[in-house]
C-alpha atoms as an extended CHARMM CRD file, in Angstrom:
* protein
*
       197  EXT
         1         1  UNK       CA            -88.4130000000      -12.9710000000      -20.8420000000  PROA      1               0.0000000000
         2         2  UNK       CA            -86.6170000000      -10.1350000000      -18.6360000000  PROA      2               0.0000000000
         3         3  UNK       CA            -84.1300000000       -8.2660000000      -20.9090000000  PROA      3               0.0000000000
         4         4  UNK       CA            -80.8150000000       -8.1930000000      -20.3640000000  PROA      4               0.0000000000
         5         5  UNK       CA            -80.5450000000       -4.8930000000      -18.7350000000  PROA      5               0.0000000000
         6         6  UNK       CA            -83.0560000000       -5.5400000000      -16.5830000000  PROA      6               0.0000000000
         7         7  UNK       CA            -81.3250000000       -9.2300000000      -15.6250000000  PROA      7               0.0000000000
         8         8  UNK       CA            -78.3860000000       -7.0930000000      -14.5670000000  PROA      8               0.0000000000
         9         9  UNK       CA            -79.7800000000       -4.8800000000      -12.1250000000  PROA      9               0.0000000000
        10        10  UNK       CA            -81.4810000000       -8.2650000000      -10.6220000000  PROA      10              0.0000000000
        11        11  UNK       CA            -78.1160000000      -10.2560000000      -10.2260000000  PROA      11              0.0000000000
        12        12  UNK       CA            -76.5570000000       -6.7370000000       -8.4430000000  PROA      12              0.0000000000
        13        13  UNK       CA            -79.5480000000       -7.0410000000       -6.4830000000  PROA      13              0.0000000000
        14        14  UNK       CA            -79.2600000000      -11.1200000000       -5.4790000000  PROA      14              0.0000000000
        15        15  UNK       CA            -74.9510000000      -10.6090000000       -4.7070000000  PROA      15              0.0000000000
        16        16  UNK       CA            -76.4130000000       -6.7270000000       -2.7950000000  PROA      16              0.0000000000
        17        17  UNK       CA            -78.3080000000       -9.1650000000       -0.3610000000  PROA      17              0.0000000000
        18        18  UNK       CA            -75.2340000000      -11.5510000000        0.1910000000  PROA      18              0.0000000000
        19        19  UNK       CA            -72.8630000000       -8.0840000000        1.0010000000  PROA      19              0.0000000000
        20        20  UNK       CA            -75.3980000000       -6.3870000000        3.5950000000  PROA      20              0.0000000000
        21        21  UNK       CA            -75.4140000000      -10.0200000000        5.4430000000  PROA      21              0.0000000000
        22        22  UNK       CA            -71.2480000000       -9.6740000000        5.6950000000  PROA      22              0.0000000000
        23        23  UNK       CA            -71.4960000000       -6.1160000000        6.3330000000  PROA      23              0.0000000000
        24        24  UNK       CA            -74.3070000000       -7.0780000000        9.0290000000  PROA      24              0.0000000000
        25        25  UNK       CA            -72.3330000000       -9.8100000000       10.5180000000  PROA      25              0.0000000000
        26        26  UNK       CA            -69.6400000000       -6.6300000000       11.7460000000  PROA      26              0.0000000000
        27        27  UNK       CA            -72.2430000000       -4.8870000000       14.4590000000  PROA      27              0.0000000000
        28        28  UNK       CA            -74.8800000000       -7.2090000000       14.3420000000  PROA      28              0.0000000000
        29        29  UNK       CA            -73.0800000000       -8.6230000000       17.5430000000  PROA      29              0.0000000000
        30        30  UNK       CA            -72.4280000000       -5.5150000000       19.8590000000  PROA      30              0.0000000000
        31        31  UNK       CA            -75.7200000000       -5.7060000000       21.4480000000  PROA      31              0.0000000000
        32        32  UNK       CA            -75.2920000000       -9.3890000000       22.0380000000  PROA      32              0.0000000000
        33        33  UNK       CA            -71.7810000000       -9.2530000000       23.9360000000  PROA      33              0.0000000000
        34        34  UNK       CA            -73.3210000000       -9.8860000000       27.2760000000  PROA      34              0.0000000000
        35        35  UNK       CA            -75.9020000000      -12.1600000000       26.3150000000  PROA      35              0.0000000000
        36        36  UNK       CA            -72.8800000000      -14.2220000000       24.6410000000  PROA      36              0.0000000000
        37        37  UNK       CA            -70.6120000000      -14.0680000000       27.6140000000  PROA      37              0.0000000000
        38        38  UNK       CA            -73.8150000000      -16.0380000000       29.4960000000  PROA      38              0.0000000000
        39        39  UNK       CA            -74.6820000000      -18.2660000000       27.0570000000  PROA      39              0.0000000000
        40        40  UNK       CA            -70.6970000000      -19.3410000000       26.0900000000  PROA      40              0.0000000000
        41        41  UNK       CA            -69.4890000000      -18.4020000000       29.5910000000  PROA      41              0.0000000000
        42        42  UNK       CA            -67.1130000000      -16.5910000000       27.3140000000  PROA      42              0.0000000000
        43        43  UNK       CA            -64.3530000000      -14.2990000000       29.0060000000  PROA      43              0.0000000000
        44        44  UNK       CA            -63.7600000000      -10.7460000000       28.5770000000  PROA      44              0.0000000000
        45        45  UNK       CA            -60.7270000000      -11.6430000000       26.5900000000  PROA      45              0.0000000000
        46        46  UNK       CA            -63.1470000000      -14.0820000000       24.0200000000  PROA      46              0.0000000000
        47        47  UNK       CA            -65.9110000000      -11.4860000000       23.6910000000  PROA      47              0.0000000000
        48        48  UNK       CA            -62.7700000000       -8.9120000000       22.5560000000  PROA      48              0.0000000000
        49        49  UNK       CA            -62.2660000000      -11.6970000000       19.7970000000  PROA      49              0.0000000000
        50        50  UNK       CA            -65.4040000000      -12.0520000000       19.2370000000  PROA      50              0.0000000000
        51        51  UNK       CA            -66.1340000000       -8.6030000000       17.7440000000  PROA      51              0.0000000000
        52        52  UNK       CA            -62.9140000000       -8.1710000000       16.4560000000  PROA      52              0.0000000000
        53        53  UNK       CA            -61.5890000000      -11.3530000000       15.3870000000  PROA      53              0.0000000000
        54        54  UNK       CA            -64.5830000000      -11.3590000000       12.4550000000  PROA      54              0.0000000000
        55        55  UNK       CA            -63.6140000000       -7.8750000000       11.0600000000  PROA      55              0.0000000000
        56        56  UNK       CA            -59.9200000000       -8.8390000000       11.0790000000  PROA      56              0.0000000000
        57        57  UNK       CA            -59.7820000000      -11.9120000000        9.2750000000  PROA      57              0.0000000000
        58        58  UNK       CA            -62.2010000000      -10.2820000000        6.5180000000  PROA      58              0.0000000000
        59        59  UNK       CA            -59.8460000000       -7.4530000000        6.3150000000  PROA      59              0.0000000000
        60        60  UNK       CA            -56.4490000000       -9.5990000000        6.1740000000  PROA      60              0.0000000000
        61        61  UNK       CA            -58.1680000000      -11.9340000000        3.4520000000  PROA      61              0.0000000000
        62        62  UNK       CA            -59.3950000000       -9.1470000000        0.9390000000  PROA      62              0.0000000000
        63        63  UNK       CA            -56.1290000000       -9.4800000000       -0.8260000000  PROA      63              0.0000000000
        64        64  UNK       CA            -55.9170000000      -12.8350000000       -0.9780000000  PROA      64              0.0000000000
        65        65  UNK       CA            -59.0930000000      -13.3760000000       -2.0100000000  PROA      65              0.0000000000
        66        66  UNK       CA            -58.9210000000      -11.3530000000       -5.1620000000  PROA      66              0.0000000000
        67        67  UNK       CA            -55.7830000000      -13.4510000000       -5.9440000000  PROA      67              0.0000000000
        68        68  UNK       CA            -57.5570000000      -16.5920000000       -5.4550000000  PROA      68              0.0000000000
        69        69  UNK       CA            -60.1730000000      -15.2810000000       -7.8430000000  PROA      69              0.0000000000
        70        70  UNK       CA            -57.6740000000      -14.4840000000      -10.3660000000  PROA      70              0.0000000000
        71        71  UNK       CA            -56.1640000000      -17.7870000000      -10.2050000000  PROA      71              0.0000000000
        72        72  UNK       CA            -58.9360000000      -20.2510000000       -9.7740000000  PROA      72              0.0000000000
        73        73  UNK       CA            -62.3900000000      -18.2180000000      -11.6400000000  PROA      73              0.0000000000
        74        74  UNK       CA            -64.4630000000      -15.6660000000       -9.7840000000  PROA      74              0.0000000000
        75        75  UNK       CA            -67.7100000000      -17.4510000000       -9.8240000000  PROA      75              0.0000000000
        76        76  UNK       CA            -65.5560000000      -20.4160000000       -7.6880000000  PROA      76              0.0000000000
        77        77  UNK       CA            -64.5320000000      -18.3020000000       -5.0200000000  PROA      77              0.0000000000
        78        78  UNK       CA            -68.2790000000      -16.4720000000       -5.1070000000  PROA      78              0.0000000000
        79        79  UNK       CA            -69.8840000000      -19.9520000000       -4.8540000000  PROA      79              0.0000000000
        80        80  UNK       CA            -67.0400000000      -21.4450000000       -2.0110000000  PROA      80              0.0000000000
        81        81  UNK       CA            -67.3440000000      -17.7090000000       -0.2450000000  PROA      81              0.0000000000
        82        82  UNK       CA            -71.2630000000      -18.1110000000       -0.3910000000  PROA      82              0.0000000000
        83        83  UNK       CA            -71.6240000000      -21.5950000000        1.3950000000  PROA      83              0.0000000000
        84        84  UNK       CA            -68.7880000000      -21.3160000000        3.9270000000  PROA      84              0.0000000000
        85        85  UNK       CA            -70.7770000000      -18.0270000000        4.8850000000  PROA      85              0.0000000000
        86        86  UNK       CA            -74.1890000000      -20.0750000000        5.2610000000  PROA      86              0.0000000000
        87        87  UNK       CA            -71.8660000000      -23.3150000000        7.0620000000  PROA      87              0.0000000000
        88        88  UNK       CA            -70.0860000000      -20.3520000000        9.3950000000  PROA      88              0.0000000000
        89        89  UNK       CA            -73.5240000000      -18.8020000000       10.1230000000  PROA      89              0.0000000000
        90        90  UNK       CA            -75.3160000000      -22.1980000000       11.2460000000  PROA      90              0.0000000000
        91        91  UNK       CA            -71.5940000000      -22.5240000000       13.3640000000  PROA      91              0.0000000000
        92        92  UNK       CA            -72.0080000000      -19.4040000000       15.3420000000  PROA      92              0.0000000000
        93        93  UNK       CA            -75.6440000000      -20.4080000000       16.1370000000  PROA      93              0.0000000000
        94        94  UNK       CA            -74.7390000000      -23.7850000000       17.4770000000  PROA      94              0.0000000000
        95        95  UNK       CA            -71.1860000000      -23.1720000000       19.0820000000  PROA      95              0.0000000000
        96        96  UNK       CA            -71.0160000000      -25.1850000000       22.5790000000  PROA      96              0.0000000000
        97        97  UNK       CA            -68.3150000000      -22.8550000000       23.3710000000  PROA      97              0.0000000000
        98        98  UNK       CA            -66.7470000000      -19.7160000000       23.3830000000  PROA      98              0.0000000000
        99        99  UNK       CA            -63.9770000000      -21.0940000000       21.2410000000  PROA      99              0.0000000000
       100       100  UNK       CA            -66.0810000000      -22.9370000000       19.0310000000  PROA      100             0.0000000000
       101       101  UNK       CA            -68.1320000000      -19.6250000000       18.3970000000  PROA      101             0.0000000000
       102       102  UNK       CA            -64.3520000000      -17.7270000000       17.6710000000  PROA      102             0.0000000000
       103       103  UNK       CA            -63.2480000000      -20.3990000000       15.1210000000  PROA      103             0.0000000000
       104       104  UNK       CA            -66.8290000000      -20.0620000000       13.3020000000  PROA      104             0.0000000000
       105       105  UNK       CA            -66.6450000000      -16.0000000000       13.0660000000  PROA      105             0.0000000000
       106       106  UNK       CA            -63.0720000000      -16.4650000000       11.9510000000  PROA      106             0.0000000000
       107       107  UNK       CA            -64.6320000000      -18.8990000000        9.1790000000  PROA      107             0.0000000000
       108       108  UNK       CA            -67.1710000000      -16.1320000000        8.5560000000  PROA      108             0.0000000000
       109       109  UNK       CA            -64.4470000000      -13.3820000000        8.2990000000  PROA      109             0.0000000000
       110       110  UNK       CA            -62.7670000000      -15.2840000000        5.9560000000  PROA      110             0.0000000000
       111       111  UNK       CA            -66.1700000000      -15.8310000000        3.8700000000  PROA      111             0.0000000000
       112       112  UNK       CA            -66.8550000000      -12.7930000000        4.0760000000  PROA      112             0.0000000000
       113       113  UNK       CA            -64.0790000000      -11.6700000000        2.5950000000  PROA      113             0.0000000000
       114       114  UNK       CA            -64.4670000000      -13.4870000000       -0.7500000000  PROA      114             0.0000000000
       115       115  UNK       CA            -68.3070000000      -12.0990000000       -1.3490000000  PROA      115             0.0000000000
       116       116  UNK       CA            -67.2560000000       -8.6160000000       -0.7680000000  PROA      116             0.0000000000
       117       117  UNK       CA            -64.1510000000       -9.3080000000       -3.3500000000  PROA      117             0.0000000000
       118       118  UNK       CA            -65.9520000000      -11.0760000000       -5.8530000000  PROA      118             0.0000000000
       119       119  UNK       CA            -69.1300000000       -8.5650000000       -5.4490000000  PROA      119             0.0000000000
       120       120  UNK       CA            -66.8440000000       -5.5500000000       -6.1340000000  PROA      120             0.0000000000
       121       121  UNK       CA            -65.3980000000       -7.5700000000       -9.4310000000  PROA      121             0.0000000000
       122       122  UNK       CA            -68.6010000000       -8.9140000000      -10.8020000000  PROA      122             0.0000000000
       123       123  UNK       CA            -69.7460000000       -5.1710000000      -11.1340000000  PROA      123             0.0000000000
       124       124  UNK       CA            -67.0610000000       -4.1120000000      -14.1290000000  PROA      124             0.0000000000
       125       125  UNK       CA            -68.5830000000       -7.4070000000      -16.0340000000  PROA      125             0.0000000000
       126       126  UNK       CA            -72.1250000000       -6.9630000000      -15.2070000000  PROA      126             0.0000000000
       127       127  UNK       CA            -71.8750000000       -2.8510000000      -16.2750000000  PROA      127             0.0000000000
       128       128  UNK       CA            -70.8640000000       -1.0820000000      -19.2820000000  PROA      128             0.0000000000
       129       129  UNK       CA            -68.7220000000        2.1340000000      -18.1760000000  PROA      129             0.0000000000
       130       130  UNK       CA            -71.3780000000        4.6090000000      -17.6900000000  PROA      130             0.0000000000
       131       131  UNK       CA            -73.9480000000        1.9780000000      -15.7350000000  PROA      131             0.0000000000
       132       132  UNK       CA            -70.9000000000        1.7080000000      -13.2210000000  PROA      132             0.0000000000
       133       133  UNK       CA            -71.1420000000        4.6560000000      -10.9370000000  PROA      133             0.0000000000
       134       134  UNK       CA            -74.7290000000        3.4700000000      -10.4100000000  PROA      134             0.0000000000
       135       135  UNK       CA            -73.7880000000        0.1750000000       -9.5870000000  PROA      135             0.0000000000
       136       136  UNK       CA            -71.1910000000        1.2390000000       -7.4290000000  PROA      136             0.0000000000
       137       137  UNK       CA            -73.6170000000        3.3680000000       -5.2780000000  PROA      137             0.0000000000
       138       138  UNK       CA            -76.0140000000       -0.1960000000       -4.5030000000  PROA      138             0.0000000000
       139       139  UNK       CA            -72.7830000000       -2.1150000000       -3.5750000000  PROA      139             0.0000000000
       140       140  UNK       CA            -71.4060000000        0.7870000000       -1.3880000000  PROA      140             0.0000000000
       141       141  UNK       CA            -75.4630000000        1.6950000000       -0.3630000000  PROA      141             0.0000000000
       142       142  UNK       CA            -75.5020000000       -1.9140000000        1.1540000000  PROA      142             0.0000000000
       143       143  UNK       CA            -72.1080000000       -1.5970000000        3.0600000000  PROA      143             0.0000000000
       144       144  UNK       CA            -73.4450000000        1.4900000000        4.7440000000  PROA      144             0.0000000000
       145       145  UNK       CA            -76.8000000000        0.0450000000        5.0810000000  PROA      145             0.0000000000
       146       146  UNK       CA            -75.4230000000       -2.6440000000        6.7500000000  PROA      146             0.0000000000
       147       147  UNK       CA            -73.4260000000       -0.4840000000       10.1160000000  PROA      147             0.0000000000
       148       148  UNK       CA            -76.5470000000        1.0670000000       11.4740000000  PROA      148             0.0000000000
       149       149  UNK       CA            -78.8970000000       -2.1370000000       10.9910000000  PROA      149             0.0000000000
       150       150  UNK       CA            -76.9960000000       -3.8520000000       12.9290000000  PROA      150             0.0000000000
       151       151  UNK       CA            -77.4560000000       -3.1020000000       16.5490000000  PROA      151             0.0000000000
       152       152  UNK       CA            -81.0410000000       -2.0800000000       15.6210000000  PROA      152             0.0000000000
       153       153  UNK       CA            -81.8340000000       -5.2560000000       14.0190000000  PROA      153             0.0000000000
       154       154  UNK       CA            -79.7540000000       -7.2680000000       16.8810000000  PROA      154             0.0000000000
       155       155  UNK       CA            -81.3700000000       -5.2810000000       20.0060000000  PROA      155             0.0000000000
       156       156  UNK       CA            -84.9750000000       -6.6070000000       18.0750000000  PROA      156             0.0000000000
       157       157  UNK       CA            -83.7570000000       -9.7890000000       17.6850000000  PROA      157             0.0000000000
       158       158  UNK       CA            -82.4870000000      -10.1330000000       21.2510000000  PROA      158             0.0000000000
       159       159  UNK       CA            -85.7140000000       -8.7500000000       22.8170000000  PROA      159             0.0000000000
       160       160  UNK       CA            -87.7130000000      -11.2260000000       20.8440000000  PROA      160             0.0000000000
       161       161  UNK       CA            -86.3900000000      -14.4890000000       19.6660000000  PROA      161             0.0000000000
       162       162  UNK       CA            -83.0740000000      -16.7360000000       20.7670000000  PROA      162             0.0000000000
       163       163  UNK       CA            -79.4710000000      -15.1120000000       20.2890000000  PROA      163             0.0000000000
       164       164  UNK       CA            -78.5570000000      -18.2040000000       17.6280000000  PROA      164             0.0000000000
       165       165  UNK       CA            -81.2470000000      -15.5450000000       15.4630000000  PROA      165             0.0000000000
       166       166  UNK       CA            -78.4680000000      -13.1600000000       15.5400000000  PROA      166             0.0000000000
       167       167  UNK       CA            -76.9270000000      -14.7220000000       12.5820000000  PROA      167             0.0000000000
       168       168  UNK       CA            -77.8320000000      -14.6780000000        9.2270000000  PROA      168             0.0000000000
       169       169  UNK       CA            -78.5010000000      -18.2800000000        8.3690000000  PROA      169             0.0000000000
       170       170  UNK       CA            -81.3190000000      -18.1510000000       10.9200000000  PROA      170             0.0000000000
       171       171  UNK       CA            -83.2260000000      -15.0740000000        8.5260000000  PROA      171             0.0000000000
       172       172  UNK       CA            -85.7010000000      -17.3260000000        6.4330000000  PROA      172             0.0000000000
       173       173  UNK       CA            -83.4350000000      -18.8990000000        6.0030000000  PROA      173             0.0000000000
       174       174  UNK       CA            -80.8510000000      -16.9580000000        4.8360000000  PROA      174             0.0000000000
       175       175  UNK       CA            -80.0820000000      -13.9060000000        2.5900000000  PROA      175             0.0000000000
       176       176  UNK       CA            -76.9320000000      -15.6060000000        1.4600000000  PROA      176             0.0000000000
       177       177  UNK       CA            -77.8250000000      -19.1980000000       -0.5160000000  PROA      177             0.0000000000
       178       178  UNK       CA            -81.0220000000      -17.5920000000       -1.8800000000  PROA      178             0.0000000000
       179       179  UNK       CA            -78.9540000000      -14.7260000000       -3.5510000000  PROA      179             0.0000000000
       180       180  UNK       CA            -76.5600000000      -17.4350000000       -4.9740000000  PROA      180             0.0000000000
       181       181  UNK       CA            -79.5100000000      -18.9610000000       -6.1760000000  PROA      181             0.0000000000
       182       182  UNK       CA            -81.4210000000      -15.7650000000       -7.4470000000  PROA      182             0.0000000000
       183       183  UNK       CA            -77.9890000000      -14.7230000000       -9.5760000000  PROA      183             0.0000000000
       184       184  UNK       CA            -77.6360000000      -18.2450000000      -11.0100000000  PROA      184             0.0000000000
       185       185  UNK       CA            -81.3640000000      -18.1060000000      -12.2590000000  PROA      185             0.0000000000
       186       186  UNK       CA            -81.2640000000      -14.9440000000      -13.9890000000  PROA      186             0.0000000000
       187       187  UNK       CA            -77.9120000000      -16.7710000000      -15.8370000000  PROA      187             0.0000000000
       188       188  UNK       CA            -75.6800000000      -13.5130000000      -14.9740000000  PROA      188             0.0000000000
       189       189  UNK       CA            -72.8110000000      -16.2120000000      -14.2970000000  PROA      189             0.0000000000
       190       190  UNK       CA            -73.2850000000      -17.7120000000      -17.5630000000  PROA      190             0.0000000000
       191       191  UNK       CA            -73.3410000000      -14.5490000000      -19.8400000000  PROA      191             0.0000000000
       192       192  UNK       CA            -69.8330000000      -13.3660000000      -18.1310000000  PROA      192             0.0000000000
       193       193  UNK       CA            -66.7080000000      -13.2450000000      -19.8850000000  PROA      193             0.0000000000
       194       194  UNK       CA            -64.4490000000      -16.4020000000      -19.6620000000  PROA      194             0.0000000000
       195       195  UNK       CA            -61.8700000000      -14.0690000000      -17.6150000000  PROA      195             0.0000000000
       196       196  UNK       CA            -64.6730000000      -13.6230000000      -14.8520000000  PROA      196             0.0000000000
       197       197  UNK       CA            -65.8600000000      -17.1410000000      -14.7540000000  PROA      197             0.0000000000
């Protein structure tokens, strides 16, 4: 049976995986820009929106996310933020069009938004006072992580396999449900106080 401080550091680690796939999902797609604009026959105008309509949304919605957190339990926005990431991922892979593709990053940005909130909260239940600074350095060491992987891991991904590989519900199959998944099983969600849940 893993003890409970141990269980901890493995839930930070399952919502960790969920938070480098948002933080991904912000320069993942600069090395794809041209192969987009073929693909979507997207203007110069839609790949603009393309890069920056993802990172604006999940900025604008940070706020309202924690209030919809407050209001309606933490683990339900987690859970909602987790799967609209996944159903926004499979979007961008599929899009027909270069609208279709904005409206699914827009989704994503607004997913994104409410792992990255709820990630941030879950660490002052998870950690006792002094475990905090630690905790804080995975969540922020998986933000940073996250800006120079991206164009490396896109330019590979691009040279290799499909663009639709460029997003993260394509990556076996996906850091985000499995992470939902992982925290659920080591019953972090359960052993929260009611005010998180």
């Amino acid at each position: 049976m893993m003890s409970s401080a141990t269980a901890r550091w493995w839930a930070l680690g399952a919502v960790q995986l969920a938070v480098l796939a948002v933080g991904l999902d912000i320069t993942v797609l600069s090395v794809a820009l041209p192969t987009l604009a073929t693909a979507l026959h997207a203007s110069e105008s839609d790949l603009q929106w393309f890069s920056s309509g993802y990172t604006l949304v999940l900025a604008a919605a940070m706020l309202p996310a924690g209030l919809l957190g407050d209001r309606y339990g933490r683990k339900k926005v987690m859970l909602i933020a987790l799967a609209l990431f996944g159903v926004g991922s499979a979007a961008c892979a599929y899009a027909p069009s270069a609208g279709a593709f904005l409206v699914a990053r827009l989704a994503l940005g607004l997913a994104g938004a409410g792992v990255i909130v709820m990630a941030v909260s879950a660490l002052t239940v998870l950690f006792k006072e002094e475990e905090r600074p630690r905790a804080v350095a995975v969540w922020a060491g998986a933000n940073f992580l996250a800006m120079p992987l991206g164009p490396i891991l896109g330019g590979w991904l691009l040279s290799n396999y499909w663009w639709g590989w460029l997003r993260p519900s394509c990556w076996c199959p996906s850091p985000v449900p499995p992470s939902a998944r992982g925290s659920t099983r080591l019953g972090w969600w359960r052993r929260v106080p009611a005010w998180w849940a």
